[in-house]
C-alpha positions, 0 to 999 in steps of 0.5 A, a space after each residue: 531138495 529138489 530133483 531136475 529131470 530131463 525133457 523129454 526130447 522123443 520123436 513124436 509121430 503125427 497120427 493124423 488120418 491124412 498122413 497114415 492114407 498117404 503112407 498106405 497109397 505110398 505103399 500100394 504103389 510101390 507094392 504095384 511096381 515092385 510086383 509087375 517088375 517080378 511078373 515081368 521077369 519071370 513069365 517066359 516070353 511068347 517067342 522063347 516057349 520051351 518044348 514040351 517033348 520029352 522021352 516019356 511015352 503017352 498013352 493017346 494023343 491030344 487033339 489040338 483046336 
């Protein structure tokens, strides 16, 4: 008796060296991009600084150079 198996029809991955740097510089850049774009929105702007005045009261002062 004999048994027919199917092929096997897996996805193969190619494990070269050069494939797997181009998917880390790949991922560096896109890293560098997506975290300038968060540091750009969330640092405030130089013209648009909020007062630091508040209703608390300080014991001394802090001289300014």
């Amino acid at each position: 008796m004999e048994y027919v198996t199917a092929p096997d029809d897996g996805v193969v991955e190619d494990k070269s060296h050069k494939v797997k740097l181009i998917y880390v510089i790949v991922g560096l850049i896109i890293g560098y991009f997506v975290g300038t774009l968060i540091d750009t929105f969330q640092k405030p702007r130089v013209g648009k600084r909020k007062s630091a005045e508040s209703d608390y009261t300080v014991l001394g002062s802090i001289p300014k150079y």
